[in-house]
mmCIF file of the N, C-alpha and C atoms, coordinates in Angstrom:
data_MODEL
# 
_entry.id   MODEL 
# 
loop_
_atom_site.group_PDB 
_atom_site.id 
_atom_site.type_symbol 
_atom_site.label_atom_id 
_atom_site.label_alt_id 
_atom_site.label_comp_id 
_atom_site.label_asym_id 
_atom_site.label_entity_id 
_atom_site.label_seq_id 
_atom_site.pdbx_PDB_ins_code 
_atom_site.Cartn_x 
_atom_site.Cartn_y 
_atom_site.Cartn_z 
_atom_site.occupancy 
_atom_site.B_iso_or_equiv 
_atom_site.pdbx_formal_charge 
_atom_site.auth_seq_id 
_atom_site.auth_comp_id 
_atom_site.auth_asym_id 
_atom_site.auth_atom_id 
_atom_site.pdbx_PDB_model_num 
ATOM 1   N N  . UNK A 1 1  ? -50.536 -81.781 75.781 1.00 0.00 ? 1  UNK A N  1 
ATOM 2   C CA . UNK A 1 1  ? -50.848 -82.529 74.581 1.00 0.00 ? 1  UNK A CA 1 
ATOM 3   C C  . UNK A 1 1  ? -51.425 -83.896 74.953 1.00 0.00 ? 1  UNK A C  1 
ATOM 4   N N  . UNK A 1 2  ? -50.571 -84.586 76.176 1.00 0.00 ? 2  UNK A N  1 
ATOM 5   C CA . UNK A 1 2  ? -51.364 -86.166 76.415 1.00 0.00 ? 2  UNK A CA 1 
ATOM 6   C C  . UNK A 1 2  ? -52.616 -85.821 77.025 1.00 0.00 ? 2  UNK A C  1 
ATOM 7   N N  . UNK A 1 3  ? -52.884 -84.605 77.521 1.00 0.00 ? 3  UNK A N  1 
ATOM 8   C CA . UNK A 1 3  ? -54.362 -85.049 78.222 1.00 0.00 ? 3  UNK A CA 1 
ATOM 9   C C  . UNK A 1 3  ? -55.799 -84.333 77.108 1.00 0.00 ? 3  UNK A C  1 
ATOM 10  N N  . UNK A 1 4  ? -55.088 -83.671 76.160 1.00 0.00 ? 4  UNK A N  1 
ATOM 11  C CA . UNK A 1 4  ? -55.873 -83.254 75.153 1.00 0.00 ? 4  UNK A CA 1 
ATOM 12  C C  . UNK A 1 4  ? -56.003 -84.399 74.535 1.00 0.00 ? 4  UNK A C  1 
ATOM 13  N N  . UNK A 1 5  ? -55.327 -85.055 74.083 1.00 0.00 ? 5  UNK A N  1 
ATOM 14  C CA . UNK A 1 5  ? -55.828 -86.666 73.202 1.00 0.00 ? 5  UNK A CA 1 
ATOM 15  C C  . UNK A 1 5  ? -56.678 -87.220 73.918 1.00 0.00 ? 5  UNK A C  1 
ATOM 16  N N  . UNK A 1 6  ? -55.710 -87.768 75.080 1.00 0.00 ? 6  UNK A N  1 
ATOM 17  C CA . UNK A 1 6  ? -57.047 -88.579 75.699 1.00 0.00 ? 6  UNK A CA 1 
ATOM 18  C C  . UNK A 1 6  ? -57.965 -88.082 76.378 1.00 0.00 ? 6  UNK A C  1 
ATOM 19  N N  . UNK A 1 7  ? -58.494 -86.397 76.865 1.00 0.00 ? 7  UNK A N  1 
ATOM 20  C CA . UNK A 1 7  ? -59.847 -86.745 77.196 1.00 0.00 ? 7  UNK A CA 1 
ATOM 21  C C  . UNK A 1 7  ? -60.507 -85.861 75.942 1.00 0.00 ? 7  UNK A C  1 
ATOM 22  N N  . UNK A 1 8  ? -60.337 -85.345 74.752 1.00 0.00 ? 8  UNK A N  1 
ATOM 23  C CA . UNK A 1 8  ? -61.084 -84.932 73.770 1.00 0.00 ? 8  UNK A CA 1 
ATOM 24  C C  . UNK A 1 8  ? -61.018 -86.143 72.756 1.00 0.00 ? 8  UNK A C  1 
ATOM 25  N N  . UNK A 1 9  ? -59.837 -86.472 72.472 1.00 0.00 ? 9  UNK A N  1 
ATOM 26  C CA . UNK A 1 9  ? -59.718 -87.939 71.262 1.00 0.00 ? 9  UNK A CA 1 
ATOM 27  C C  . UNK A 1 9  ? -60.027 -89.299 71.947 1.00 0.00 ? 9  UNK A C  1 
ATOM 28  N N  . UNK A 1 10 ? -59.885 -89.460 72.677 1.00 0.00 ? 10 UNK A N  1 
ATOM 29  C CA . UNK A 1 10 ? -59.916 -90.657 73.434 1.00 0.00 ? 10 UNK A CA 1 
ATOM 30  C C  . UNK A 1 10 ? -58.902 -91.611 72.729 1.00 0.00 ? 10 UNK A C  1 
ATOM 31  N N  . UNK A 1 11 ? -57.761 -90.761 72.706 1.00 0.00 ? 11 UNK A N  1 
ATOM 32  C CA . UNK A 1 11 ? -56.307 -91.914 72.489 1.00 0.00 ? 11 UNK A CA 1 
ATOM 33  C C  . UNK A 1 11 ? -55.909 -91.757 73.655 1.00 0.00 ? 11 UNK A C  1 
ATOM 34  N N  . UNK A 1 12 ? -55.412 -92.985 73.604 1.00 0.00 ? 12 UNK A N  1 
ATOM 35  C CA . UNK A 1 12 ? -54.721 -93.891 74.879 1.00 0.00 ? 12 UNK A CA 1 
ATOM 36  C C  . UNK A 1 12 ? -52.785 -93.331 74.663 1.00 0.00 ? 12 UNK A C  1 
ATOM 37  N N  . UNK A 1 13 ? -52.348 -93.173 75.916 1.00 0.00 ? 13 UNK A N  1 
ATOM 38  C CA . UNK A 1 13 ? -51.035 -92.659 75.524 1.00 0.00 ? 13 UNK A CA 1 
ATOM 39  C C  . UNK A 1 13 ? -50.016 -93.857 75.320 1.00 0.00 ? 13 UNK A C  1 
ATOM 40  N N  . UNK A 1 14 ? -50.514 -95.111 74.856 1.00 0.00 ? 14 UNK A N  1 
ATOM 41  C CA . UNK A 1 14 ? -49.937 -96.003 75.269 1.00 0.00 ? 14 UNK A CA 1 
ATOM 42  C C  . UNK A 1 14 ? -49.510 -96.144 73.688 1.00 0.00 ? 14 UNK A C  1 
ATOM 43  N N  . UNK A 1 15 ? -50.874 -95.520 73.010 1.00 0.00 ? 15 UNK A N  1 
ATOM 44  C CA . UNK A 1 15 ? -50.625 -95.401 71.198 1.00 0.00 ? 15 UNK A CA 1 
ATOM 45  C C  . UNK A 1 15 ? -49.743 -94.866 70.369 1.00 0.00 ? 15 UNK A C  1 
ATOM 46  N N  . UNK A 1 16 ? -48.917 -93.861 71.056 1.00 0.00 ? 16 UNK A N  1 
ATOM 47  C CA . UNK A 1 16 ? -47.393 -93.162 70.481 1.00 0.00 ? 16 UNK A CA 1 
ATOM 48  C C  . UNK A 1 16 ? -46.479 -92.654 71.295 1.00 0.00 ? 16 UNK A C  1 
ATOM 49  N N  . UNK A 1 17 ? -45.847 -92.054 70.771 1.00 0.00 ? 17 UNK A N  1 
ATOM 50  C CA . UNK A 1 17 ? -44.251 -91.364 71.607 1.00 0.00 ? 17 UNK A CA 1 
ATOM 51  C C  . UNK A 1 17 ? -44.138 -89.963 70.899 1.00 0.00 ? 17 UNK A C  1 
ATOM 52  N N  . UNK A 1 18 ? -44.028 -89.134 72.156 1.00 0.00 ? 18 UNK A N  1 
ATOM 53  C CA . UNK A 1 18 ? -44.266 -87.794 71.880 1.00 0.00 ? 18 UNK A CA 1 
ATOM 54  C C  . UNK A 1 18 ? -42.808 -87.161 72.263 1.00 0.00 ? 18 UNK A C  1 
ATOM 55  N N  . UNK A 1 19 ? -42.639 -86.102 71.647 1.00 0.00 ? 19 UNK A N  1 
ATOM 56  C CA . UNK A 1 19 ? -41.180 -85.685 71.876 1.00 0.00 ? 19 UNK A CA 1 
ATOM 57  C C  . UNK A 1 19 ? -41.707 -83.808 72.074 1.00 0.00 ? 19 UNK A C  1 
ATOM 58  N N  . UNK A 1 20 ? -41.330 -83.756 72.877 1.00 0.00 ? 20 UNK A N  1 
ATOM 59  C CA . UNK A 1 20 ? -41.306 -81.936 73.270 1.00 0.00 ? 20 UNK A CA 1 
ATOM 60  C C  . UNK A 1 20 ? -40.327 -81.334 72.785 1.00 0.00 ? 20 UNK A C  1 
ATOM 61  N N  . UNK A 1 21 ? -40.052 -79.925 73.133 1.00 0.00 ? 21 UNK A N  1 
ATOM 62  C CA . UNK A 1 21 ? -39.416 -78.486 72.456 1.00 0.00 ? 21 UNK A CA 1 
ATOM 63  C C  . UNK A 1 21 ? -40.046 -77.608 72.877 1.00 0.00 ? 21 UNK A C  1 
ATOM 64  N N  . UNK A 1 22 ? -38.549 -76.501 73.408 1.00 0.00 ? 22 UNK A N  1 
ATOM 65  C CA . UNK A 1 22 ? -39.938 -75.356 73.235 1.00 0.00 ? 22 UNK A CA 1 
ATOM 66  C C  . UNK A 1 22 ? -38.976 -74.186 72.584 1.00 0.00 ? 22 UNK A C  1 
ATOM 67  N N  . UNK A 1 23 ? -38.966 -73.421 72.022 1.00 0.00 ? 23 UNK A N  1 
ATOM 68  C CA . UNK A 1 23 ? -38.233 -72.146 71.420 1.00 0.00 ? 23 UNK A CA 1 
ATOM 69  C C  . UNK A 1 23 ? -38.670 -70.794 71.974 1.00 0.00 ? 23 UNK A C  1 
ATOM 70  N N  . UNK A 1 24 ? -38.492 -69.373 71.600 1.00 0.00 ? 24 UNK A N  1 
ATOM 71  C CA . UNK A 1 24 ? -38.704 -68.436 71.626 1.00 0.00 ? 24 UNK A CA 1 
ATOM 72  C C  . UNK A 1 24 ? -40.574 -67.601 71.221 1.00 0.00 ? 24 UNK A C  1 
ATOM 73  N N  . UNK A 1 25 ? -40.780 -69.290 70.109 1.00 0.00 ? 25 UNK A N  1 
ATOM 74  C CA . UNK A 1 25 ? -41.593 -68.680 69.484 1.00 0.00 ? 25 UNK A CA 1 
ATOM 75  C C  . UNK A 1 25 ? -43.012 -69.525 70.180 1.00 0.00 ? 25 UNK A C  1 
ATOM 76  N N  . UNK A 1 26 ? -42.827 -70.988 70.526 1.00 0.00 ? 26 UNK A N  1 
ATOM 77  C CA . UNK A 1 26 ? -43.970 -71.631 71.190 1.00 0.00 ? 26 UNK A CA 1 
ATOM 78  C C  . UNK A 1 26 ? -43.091 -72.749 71.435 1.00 0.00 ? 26 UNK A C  1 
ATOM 79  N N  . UNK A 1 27 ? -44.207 -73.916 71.699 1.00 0.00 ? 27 UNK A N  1 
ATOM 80  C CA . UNK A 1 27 ? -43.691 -75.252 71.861 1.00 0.00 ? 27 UNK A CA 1 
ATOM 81  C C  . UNK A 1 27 ? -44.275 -75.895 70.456 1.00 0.00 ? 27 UNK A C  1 
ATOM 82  N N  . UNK A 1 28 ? -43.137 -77.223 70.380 1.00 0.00 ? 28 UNK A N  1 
ATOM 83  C CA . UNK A 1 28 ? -43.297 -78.091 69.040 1.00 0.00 ? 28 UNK A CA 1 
ATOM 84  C C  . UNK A 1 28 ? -43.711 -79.883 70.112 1.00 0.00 ? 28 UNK A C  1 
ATOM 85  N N  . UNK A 1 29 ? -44.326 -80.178 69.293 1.00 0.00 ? 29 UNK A N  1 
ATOM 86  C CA . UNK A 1 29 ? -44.926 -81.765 69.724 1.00 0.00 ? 29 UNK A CA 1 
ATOM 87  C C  . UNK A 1 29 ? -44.587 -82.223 68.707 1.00 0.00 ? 29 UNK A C  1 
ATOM 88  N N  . UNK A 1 30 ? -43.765 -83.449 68.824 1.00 0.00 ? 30 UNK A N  1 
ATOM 89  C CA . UNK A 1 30 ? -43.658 -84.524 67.414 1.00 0.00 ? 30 UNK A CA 1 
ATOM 90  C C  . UNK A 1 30 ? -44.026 -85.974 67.646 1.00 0.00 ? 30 UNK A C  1 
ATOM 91  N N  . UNK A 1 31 ? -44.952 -86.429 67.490 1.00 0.00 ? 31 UNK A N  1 
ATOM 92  C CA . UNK A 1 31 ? -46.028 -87.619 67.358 1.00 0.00 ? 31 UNK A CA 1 
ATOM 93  C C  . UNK A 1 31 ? -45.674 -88.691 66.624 1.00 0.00 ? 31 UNK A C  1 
ATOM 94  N N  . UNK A 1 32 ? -45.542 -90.006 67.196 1.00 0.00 ? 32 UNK A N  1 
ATOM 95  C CA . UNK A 1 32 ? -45.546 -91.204 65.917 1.00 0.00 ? 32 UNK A CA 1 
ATOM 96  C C  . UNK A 1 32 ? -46.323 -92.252 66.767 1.00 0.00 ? 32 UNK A C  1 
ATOM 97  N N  . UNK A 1 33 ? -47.617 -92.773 66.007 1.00 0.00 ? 33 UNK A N  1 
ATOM 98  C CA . UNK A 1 33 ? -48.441 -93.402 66.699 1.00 0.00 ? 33 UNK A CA 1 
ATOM 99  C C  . UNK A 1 33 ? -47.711 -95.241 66.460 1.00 0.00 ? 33 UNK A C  1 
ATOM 100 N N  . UNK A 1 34 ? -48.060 -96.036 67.076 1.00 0.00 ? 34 UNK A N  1 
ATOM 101 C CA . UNK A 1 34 ? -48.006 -97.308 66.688 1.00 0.00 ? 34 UNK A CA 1 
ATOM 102 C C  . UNK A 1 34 ? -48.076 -97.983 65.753 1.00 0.00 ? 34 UNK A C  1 
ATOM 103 N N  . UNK A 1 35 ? -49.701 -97.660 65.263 1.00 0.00 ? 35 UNK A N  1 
ATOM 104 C CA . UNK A 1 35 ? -49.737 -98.126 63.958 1.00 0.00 ? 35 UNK A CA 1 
ATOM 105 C C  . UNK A 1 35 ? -49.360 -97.459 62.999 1.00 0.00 ? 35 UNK A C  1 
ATOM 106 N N  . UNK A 1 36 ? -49.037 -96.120 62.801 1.00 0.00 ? 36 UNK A N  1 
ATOM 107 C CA . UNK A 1 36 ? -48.077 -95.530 61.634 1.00 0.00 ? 36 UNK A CA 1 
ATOM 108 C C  . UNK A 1 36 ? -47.089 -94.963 62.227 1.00 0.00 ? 36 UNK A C  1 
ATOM 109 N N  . UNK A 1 37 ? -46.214 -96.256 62.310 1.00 0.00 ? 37 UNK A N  1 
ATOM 110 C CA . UNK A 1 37 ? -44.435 -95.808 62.443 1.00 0.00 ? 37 UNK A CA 1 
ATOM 111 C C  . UNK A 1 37 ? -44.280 -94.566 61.294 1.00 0.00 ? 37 UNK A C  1 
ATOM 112 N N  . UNK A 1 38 ? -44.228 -94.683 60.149 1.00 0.00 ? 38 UNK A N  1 
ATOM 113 C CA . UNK A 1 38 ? -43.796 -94.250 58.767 1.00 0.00 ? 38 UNK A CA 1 
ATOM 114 C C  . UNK A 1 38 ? -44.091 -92.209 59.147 1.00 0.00 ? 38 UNK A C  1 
ATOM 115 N N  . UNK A 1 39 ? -45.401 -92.010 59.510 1.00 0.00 ? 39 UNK A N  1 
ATOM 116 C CA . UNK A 1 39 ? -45.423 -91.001 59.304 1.00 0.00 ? 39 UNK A CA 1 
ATOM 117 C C  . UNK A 1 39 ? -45.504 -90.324 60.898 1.00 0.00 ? 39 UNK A C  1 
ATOM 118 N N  . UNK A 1 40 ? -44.713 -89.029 60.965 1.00 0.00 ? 40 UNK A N  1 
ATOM 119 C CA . UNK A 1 40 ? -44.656 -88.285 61.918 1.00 0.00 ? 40 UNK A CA 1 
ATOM 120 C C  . UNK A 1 40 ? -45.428 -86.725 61.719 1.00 0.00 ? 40 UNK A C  1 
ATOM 121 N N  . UNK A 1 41 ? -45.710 -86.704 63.112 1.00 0.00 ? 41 UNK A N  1 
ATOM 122 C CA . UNK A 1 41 ? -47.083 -85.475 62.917 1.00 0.00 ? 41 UNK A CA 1 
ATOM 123 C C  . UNK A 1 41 ? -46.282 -84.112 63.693 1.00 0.00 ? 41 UNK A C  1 
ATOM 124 N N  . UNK A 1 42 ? -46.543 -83.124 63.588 1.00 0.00 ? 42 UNK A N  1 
ATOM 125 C CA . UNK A 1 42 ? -45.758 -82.217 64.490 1.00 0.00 ? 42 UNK A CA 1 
ATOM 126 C C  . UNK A 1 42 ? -46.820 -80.985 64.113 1.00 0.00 ? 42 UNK A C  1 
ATOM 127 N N  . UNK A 1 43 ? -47.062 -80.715 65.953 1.00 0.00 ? 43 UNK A N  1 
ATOM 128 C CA . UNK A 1 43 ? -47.716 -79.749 66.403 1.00 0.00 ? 43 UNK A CA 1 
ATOM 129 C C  . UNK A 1 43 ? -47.046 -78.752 66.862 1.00 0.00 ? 43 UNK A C  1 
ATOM 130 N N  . UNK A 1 44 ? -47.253 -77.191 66.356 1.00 0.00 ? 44 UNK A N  1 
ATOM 131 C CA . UNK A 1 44 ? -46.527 -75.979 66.734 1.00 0.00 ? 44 UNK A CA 1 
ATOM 132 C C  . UNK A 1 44 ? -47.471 -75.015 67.720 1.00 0.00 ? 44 UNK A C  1 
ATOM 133 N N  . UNK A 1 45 ? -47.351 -74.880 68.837 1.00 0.00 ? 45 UNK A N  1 
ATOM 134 C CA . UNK A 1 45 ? -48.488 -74.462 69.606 1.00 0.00 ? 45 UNK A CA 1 
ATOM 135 C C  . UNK A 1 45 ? -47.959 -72.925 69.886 1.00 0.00 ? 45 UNK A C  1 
ATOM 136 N N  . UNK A 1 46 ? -48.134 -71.626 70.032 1.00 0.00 ? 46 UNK A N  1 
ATOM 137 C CA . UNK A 1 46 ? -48.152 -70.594 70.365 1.00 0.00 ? 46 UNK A CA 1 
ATOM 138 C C  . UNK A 1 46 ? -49.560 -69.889 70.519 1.00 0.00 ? 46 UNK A C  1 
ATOM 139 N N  . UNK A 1 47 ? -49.344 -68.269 71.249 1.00 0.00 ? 47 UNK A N  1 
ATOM 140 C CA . UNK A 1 47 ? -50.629 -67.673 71.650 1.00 0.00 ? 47 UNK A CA 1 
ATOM 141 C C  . UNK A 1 47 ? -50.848 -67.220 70.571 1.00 0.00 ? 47 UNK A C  1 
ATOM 142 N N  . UNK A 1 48 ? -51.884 -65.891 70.226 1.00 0.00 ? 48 UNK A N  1 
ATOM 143 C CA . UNK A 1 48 ? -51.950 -65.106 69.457 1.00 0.00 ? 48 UNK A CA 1 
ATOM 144 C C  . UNK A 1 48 ? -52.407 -63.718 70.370 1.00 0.00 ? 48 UNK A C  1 
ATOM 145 N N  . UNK A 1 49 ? -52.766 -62.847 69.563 1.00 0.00 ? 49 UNK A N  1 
ATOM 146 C CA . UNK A 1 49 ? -52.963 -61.524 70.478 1.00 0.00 ? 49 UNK A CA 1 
ATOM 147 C C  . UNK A 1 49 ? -54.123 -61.456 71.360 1.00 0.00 ? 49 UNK A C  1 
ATOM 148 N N  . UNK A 1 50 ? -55.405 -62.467 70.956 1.00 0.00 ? 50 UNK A N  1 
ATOM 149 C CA . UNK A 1 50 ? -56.466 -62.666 71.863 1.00 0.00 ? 50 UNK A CA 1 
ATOM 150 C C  . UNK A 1 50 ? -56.199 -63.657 73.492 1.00 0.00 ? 50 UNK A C  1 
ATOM 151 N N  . UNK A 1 51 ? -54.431 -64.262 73.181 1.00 0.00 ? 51 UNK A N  1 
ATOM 152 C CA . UNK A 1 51 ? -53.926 -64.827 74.045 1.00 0.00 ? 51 UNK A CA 1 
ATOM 153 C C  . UNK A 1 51 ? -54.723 -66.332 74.350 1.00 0.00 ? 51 UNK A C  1 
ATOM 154 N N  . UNK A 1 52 ? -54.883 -66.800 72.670 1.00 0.00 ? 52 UNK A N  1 
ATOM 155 C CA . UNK A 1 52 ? -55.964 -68.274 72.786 1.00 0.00 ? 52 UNK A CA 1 
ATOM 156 C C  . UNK A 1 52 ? -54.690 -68.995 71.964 1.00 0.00 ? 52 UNK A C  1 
ATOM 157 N N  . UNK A 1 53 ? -54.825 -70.252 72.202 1.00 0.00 ? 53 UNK A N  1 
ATOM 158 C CA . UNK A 1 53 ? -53.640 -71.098 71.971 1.00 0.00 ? 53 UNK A CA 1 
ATOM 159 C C  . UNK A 1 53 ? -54.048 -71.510 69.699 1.00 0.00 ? 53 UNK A C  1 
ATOM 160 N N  . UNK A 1 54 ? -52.775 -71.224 69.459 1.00 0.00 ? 54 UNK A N  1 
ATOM 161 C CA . UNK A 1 54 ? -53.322 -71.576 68.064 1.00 0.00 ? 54 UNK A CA 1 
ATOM 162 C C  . UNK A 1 54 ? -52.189 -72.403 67.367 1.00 0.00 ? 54 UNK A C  1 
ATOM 163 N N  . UNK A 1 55 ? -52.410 -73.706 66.226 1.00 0.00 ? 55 UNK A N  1 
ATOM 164 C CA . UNK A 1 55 ? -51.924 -74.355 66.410 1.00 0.00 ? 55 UNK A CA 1 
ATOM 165 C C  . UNK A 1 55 ? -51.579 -74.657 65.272 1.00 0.00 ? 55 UNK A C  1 
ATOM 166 N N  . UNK A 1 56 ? -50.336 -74.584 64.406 1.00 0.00 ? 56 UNK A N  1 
ATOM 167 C CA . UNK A 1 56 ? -50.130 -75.084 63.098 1.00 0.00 ? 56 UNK A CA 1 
ATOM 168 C C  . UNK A 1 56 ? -49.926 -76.637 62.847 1.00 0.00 ? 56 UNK A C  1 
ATOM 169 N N  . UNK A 1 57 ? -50.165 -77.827 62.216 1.00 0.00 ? 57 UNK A N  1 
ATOM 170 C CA . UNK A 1 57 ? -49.998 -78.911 61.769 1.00 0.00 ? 57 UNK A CA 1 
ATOM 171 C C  . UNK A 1 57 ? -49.405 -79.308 60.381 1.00 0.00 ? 57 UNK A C  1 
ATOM 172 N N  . UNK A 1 58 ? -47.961 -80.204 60.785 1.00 0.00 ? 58 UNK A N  1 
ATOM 173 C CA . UNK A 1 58 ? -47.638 -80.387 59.369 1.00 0.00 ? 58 UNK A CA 1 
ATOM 174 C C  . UNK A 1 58 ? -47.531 -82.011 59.810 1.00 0.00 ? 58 UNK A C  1 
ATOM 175 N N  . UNK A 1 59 ? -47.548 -83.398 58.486 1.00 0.00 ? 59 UNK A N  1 
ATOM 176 C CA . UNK A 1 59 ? -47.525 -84.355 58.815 1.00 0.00 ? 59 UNK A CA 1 
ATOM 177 C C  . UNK A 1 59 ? -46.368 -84.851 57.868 1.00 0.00 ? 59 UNK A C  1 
ATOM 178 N N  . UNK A 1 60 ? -45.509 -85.520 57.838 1.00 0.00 ? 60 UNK A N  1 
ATOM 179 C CA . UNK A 1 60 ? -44.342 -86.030 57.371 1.00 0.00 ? 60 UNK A CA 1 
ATOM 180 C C  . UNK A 1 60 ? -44.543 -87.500 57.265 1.00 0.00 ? 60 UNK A C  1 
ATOM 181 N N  . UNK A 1 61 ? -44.138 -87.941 55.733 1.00 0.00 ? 61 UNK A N  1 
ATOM 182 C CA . UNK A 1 61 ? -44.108 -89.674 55.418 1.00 0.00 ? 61 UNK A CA 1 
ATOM 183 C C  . UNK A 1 61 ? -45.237 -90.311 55.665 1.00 0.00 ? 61 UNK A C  1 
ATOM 184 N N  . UNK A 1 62 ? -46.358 -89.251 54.915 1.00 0.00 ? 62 UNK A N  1 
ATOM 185 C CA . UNK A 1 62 ? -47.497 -90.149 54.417 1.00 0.00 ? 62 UNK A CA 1 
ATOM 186 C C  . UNK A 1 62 ? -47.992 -90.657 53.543 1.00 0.00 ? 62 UNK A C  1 
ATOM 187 N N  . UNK A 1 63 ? -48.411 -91.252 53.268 1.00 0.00 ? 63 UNK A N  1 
ATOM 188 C CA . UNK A 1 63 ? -49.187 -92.405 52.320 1.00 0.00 ? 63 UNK A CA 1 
ATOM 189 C C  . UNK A 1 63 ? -48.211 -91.602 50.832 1.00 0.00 ? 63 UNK A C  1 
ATOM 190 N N  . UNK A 1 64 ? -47.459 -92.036 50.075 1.00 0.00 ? 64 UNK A N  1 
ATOM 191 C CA . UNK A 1 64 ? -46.885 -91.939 48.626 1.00 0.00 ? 64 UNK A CA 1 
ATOM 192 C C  . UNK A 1 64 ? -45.892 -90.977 49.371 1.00 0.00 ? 64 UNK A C  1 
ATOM 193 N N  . UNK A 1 65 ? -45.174 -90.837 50.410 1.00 0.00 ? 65 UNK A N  1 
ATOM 194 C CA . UNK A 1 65 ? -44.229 -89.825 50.618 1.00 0.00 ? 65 UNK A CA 1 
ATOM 195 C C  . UNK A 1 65 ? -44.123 -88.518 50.319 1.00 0.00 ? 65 UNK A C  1 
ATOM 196 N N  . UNK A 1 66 ? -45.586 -88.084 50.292 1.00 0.00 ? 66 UNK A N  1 
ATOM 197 C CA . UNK A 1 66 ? -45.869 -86.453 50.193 1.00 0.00 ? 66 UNK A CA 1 
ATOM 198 C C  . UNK A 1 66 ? -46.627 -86.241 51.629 1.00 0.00 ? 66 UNK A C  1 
ATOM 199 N N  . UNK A 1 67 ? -45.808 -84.785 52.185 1.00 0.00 ? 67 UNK A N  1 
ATOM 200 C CA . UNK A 1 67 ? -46.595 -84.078 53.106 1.00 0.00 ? 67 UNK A CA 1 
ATOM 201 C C  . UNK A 1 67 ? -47.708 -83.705 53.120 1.00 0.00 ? 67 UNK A C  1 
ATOM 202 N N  . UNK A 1 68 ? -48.068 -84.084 54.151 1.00 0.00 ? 68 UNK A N  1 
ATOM 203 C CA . UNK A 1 68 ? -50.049 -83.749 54.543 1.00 0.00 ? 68 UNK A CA 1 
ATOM 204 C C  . UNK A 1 68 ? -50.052 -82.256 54.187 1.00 0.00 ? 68 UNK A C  1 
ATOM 205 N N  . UNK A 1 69 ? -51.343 -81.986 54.226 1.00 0.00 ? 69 UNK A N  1 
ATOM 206 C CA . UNK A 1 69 ? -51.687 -80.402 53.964 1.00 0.00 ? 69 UNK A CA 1 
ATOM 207 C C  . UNK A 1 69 ? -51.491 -79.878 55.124 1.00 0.00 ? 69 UNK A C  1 
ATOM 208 N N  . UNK A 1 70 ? -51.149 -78.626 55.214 1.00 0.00 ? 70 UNK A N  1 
ATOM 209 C CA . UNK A 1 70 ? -50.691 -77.930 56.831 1.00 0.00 ? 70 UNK A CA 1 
ATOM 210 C C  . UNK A 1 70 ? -51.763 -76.730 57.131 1.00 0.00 ? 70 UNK A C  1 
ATOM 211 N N  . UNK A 1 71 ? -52.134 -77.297 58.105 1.00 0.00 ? 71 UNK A N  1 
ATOM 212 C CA . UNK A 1 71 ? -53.472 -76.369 58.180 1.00 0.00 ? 71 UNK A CA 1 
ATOM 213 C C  . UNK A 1 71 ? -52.835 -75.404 59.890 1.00 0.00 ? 71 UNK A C  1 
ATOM 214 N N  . UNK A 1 72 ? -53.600 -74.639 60.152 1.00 0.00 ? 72 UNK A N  1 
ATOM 215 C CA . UNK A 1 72 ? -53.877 -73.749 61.152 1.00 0.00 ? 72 UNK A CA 1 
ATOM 216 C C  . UNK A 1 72 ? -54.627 -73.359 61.880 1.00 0.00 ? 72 UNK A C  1 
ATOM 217 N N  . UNK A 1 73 ? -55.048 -73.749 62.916 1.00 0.00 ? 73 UNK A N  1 
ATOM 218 C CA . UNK A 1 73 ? -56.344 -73.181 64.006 1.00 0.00 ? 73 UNK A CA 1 
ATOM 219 C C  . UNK A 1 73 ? -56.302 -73.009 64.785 1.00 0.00 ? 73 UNK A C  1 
ATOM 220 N N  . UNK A 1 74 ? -57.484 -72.453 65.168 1.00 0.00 ? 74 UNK A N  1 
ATOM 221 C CA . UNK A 1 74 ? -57.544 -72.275 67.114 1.00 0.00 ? 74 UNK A CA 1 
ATOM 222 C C  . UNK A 1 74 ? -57.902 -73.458 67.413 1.00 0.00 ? 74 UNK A C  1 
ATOM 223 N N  . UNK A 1 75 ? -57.739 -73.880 68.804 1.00 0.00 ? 75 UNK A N  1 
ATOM 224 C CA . UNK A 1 75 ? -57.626 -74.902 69.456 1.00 0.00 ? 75 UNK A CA 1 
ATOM 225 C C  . UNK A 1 75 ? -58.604 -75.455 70.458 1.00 0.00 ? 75 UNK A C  1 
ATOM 226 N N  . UNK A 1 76 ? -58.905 -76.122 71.144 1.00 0.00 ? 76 UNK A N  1 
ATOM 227 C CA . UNK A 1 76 ? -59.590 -76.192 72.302 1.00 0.00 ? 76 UNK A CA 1 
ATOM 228 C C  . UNK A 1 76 ? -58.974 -75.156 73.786 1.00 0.00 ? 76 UNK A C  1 
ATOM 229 N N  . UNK A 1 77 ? -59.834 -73.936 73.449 1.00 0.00 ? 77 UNK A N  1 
ATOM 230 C CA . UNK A 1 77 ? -58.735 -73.075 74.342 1.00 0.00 ? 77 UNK A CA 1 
ATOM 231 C C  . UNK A 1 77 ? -59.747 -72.618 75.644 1.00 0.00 ? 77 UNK A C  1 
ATOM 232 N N  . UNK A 1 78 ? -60.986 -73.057 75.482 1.00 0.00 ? 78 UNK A N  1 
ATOM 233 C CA . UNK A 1 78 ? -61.701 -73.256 77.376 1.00 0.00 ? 78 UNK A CA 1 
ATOM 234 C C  . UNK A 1 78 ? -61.125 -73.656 78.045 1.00 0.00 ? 78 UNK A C  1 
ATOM 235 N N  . UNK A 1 79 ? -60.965 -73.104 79.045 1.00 0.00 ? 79 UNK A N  1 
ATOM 236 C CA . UNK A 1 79 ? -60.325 -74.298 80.415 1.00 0.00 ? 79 UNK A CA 1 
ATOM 237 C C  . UNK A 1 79 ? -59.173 -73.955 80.428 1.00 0.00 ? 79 UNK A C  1 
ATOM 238 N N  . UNK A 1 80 ? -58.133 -73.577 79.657 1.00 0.00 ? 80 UNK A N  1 
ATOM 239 C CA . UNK A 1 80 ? -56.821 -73.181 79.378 1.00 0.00 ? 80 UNK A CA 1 
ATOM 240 C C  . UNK A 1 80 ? -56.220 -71.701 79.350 1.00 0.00 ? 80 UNK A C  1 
# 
């Protein structure tokens, strides 16, 4: 996850605190950047049957205290 930010986003890891997990089913990433203490981001990473990394997103304590929309995709899965 830190080297996907910084060399596709070009965030600096210096910008949040990341917390790992991993379960049965994939690994979970939970994100809180600097400048938004308030809201936390959490990435659910597992394969699928083409064995390409795919990635659900939900975001918690944003702007009016409603959850972001939770979307689903494939990922940057070259190289990986």
């Amino acid at each position: 996850m830190n080297d996907t930010l910084t060399e596709h986003f070009s965030i600096d890891q210096n910008a949040y605190d990341v917390e790992f997990s991993m379960n049965q089913y994939g690994y979970l990433y939970r994100l809180n950047f600097e400048d938004e203490q308030r809201v936390e981001y959490e990435f659910f990473v597992k394969t699928n049957q083409e064995k390409e990394y795919v990635v659900t997103y939900y975001g918690h304590n944003s702007y009016g205290d409603s959850p972001l929309r939770e979307d689903a995709f494939t990922t940057l899965n070259e190289g990986y």
